[in-house]
C-alpha positions as CSV (number, residue, x, y, z in Angstrom):
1,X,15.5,8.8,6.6
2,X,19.2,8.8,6.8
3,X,21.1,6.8,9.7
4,X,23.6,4.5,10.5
5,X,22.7,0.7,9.4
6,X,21.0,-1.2,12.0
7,X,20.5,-4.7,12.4
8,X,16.6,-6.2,13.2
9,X,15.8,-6.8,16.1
10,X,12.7,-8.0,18.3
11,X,11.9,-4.9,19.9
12,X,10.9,-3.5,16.6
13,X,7.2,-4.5,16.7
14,X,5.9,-5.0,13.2
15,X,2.4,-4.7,12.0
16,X,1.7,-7.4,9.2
17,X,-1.9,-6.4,7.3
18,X,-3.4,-9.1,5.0
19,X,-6.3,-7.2,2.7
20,X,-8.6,-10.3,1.7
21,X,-11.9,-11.3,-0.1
22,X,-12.7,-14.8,-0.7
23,X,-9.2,-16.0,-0.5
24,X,-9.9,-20.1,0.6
25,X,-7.2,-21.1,-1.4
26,X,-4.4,-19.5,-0.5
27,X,-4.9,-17.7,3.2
28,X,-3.7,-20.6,5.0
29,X,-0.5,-20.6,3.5
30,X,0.0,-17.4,3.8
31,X,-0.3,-17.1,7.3
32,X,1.4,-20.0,8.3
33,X,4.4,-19.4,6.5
34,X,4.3,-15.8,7.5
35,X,4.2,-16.7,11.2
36,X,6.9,-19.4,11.1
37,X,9.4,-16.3,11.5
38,X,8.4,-15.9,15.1
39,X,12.0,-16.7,16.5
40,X,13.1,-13.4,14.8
41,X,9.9,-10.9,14.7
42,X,7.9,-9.6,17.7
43,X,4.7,-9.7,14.7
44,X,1.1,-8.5,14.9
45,X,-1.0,-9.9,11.7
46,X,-4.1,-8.4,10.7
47,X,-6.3,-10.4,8.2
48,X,-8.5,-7.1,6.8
49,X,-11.4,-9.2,5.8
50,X,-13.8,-7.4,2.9
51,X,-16.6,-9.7,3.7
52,X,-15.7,-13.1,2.7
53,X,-18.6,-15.4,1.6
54,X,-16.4,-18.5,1.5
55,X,-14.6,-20.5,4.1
56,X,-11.9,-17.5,4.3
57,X,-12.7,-16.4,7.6
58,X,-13.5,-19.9,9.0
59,X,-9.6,-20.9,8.7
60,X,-8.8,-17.2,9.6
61,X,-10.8,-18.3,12.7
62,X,-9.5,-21.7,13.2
63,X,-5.8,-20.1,12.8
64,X,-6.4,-17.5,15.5
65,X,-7.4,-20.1,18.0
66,X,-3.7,-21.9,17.7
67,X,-2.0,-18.4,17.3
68,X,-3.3,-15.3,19.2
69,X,-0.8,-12.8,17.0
70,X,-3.9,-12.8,14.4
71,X,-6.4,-10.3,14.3
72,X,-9.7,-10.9,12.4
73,X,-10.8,-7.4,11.0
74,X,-13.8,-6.8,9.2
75,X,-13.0,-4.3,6.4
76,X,-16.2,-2.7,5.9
77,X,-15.0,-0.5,2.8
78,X,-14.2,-3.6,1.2
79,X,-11.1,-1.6,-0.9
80,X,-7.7,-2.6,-0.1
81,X,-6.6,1.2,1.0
82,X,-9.0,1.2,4.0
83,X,-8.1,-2.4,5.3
84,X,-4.8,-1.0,5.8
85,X,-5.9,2.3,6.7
86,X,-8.0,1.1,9.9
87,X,-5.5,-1.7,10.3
88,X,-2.5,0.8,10.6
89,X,-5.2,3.3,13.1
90,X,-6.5,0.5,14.9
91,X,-3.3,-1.6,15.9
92,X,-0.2,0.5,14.5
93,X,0.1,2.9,17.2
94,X,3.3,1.1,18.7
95,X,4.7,-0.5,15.4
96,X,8.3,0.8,13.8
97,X,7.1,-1.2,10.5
98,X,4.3,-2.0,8.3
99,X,4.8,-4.9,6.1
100,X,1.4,-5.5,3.4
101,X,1.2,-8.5,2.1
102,X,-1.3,-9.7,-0.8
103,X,-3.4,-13.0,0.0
104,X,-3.8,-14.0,-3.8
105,X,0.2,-14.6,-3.7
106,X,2.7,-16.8,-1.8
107,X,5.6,-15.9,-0.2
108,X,9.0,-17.3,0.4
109,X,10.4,-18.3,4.0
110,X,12.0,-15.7,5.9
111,X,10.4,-13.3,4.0
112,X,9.6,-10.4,6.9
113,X,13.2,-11.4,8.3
114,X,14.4,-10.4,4.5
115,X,12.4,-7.2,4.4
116,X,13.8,-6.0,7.6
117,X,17.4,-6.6,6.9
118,X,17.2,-4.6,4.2
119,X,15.6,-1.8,5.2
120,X,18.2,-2.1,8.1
121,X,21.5,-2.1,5.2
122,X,19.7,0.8,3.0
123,X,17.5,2.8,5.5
124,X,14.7,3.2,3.1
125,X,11.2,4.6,3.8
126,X,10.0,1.9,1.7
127,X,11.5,-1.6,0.4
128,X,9.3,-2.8,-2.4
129,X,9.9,-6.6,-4.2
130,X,9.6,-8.0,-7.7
131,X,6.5,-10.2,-8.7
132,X,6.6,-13.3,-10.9
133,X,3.2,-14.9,-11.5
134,X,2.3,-18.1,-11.9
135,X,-0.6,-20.0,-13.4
136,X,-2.5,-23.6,-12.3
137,X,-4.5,-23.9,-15.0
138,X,-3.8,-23.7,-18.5
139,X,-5.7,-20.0,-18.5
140,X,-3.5,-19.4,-15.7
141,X,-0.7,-20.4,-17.4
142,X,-1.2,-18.2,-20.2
143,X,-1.8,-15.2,-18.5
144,X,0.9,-15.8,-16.6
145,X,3.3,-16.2,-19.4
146,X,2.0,-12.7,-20.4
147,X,2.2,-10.8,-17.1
148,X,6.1,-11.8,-16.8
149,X,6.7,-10.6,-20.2
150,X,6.8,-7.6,-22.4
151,X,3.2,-7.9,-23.3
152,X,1.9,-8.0,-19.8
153,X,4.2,-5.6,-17.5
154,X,6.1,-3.2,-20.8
155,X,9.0,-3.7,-19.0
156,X,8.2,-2.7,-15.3
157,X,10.8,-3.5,-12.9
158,X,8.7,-4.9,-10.2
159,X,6.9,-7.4,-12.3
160,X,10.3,-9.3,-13.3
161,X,12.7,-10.8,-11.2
162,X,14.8,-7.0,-11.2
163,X,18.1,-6.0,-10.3
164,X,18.0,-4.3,-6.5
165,X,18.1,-0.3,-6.7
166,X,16.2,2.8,-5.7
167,X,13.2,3.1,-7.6
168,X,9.9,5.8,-7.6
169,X,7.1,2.7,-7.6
170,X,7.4,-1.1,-6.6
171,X,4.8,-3.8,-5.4
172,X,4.5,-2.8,-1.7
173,X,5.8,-5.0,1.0
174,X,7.5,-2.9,3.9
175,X,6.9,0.8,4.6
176,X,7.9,2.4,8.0
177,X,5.3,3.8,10.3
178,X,6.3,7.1,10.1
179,X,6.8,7.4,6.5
180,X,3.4,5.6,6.2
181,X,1.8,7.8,8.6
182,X,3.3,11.4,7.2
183,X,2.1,11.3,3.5
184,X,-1.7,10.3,5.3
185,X,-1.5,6.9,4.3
186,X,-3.4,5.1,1.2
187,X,-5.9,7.2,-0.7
188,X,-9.1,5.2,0.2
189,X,-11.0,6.9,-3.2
190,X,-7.9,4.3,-5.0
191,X,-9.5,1.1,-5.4
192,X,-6.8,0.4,-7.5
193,X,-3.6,1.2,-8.4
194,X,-3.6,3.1,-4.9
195,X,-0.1,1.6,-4.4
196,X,1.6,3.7,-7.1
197,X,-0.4,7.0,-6.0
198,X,1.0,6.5,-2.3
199,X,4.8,5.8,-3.8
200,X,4.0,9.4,-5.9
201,X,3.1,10.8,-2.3
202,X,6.0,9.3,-0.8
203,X,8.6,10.8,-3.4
204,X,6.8,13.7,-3.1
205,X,7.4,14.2,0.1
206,X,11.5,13.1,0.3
207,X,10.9,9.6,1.2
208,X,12.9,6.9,-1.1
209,X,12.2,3.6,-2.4
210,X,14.3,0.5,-3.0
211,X,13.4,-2.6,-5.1
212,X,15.1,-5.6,-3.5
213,X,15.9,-9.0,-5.7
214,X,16.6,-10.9,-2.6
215,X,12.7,-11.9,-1.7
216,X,10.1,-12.2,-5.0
217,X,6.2,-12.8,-4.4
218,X,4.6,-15.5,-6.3
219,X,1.3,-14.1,-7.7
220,X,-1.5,-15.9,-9.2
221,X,-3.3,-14.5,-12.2
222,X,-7.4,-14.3,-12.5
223,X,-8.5,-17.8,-14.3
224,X,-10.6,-16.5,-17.1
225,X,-10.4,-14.0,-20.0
226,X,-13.6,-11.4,-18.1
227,X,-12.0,-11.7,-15.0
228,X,-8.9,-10.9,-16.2
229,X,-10.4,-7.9,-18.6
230,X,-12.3,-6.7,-15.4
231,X,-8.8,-6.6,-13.2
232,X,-6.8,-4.2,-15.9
233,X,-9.8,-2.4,-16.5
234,X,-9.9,-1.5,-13.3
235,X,-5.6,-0.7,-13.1
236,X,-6.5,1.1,-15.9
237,X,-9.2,3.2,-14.4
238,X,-6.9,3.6,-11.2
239,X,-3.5,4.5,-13.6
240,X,-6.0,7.0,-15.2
241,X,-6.9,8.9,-11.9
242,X,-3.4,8.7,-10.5
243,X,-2.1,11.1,-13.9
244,X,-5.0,13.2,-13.3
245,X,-3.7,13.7,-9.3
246,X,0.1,13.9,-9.8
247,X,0.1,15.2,-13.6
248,X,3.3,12.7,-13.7
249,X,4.5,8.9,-14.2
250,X,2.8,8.0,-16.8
251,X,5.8,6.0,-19.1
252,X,6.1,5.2,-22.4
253,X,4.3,1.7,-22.3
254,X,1.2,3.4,-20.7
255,X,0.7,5.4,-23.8
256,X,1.1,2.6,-26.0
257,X,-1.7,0.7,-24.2
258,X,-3.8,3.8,-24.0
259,X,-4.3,3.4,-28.2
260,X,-5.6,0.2,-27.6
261,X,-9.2,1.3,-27.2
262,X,-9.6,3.6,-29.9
263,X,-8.1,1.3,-32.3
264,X,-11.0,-1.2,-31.4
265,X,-13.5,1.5,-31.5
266,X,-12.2,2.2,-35.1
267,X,-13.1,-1.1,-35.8
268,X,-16.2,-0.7,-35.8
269,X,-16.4,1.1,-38.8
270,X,-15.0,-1.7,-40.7
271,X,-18.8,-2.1,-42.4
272,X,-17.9,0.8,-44.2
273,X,-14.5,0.5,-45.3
274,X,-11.9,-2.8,-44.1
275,X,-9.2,-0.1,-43.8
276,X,-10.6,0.5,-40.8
277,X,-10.2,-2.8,-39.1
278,X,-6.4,-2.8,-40.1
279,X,-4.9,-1.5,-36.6
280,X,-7.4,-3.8,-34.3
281,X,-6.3,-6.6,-36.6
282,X,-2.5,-5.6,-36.7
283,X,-2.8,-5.5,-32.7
284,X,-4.5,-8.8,-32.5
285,X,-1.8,-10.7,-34.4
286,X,1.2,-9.4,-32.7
287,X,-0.3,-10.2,-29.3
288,X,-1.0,-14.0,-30.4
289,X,1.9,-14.2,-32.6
290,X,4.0,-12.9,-29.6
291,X,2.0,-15.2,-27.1
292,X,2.7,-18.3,-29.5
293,X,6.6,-17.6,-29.7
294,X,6.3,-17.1,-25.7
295,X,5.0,-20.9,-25.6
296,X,6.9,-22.6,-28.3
297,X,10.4,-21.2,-26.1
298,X,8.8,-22.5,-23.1
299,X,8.0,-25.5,-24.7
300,X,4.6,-24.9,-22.8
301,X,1.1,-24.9,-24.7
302,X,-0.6,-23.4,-22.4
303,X,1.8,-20.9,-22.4
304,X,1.0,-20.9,-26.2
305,X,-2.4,-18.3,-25.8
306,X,-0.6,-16.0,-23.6
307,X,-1.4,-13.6,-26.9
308,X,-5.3,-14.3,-26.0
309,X,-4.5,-12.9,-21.9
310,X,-2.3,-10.0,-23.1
311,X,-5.7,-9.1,-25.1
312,X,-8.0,-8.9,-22.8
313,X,-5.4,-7.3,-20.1
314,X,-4.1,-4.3,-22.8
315,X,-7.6,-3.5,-24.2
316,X,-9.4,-3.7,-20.5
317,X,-6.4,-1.3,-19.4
318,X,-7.1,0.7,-21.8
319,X,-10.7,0.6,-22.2
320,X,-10.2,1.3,-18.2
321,X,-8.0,4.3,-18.4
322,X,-10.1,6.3,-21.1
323,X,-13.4,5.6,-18.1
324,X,-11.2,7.2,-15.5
325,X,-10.4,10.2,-17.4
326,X,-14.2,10.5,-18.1
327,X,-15.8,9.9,-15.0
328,X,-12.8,12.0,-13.2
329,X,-14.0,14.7,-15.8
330,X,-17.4,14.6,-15.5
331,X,-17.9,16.4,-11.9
332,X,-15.6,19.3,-13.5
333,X,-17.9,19.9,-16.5
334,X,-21.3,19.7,-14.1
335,X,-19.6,22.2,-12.2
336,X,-19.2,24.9,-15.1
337,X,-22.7,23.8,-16.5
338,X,-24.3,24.6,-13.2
339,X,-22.3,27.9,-12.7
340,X,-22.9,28.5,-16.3
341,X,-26.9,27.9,-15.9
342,X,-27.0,30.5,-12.6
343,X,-25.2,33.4,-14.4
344,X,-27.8,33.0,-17.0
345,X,-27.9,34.5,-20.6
346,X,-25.3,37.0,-21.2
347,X,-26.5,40.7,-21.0
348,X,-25.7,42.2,-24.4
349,X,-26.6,45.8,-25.8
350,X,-29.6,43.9,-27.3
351,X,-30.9,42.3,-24.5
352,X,-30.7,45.8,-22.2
353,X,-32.5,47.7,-25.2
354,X,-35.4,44.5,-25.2
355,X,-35.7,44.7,-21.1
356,X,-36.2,48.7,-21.1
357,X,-39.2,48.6,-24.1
């Protein structure tokens, strides 16, 4: 992992994987200005397709005929983890790097070229990037204003435009083979949130991170409050099961989300007694009331309900994390039920003196 500084070059084949499902709007972009960087790269792309019902796989198609570095790969897992997984098996066995890139995003020119000079200057195992999302519609907008703020990402480094440094998780864009292939690659039980459980495998194991500022990924939020609650509940579920793995990283603003759901739940005693819908309530107005200072600094009005997007994304995180911990539990306790069940009743003095009369 340690080395003298090298420069890029093009005998350093790169594998480029692209994890996709129903991505129409944006794959074409993505590839072509990925591929524009052909001067510099000797690049292999695979488009790990998880069974596209829209035109995805029609440009995909069309794209390959005028550019034979694409690969079409069907992705039968569907997941993310195993697009790469059989993407890095299947055509990494001669590639020095791995760069993953997102189709739901865009990317800036020169990006791979960016990647590799700094892996070159720092030597890292793993260069990760900053995200800043942005919204088309006014939903968009919203969420948007909430994922690049306080009440979206709690601070996260990699979901602002960050300072460079070495880091222990980032959004993932260049790995090395090696390091990739020594810590066994994504966990492919991860549908989500398999990115941090890798970078928790890759400190683990003496391989180090660094966030670069000089290349940010433009992301684009879900476009409606379900689709955005089913996202973090999902994040949630996946932050859930990477504590319960690595018993570590879980920071201060994941606990703060984690009171989200029973604060709801307590809610629903309000009938009773208002007291009780006091926190939910309390919660609920400092989300909007942040979201509506968010928008009037902006000068934005979409921006304005970025309060109703950091609602749905904290209490489907959190709502999320709580079913993780359950459904990771419930295996343990069938296990002691059914070893309880075949050891049977305990044999006490009173139960000898019954079986002997």
């Amino acid at each position: 992992m340690k080395g003298s500084p090298r420069v890029p070059s093009q005998s350093d084949n790169v594998l480029l994987v692209v994890p996709c499902l129903n991505e129409e709007r944006h794959i074409e972009k993505v590839l072509t200005t990925l591929l524009s960087e052909s001067d510099k790269i000797n690049l292999r792309v695979v488009v790990a397709d998880g069974g596209s019902t829209d035109g995805t796989r029609a440009i995909i198609e069309r794209l390959i005929c005028a550019d034979n570095r694409i690969v079409l790969m069907d992705n039968a897992k569907r997941i993310q983890a195993a697009g790469i997984n059989s993407a890095v098996q299947e055509y990494g066995t001669n590639a020095r790097f791995l760069i993953r890139v997102d189709a739901h995003a865009s990317y800036p020119e020169r990006y791979c070229e960016t990647l590799l000079s700094v892996q070159a200057r720092t030597q890292a195992a793993s260069v990760v990037v900053s995200m800043l999302t942005v919204g088309n519609t006014c939903f968009e907008k919203a969420a948007a204003a909430a994922q690049n703020s306080l009440l979206g990402n709690g601070g996260s480094a990699h979901r602002s435009v960050a300072e460079g440094g070495w880091v222990e998780h980032g959004h993932h864009a260049l790995m090395t083979v090696n390091a990739f292939k020594a810590v066994g690659g994504y966990d492919e039980t991860f549908s989500h949130n398999e990115d941090a459980e890798l970078d928790a495998r890759l400190v683990n194991h003496g391989f180090n991170i660094y966030l670069t500022n000089e290349v940010i990924v433009t992301y684009y939020p879900r476009g409606t409050f379900p689709g955005l609650f089913r996202q973090y509940f999902q994040i949630g579920r996946g932050r859930a099961r990477n504590w319960l793995k690595h018993r570590k990283n879980i920071k201060l603003r994941h606990l703060v989300l984690v009171a989200v759901a029973p604060v709801l739940c307590l809610a629903l005693l309000t009938p009773t007694s208002g007291l009780f819908a006091i926190p939910a309530l309390g919660w609920a107005l400092l989300c909007i009331g942040y979201g509506f200072f968010l928008g009037l600094r902006r000068r934005d009005r979409c921006k304005c309900g970025a309060g109703t997007a950091a609602i749905a994304m904290q209490a489907g995180w959190s709502f999320g994390f709580f079913y993780g911990l359950i459904t990771a539990a419930a295996p343990a306790l069938r296990r002691t039920r059914d070893m309880h069940n075949k050891a049977g009743p305990p044999q006490g003095p009173a139960s000898r003196l019954g079986a002997s009369v």
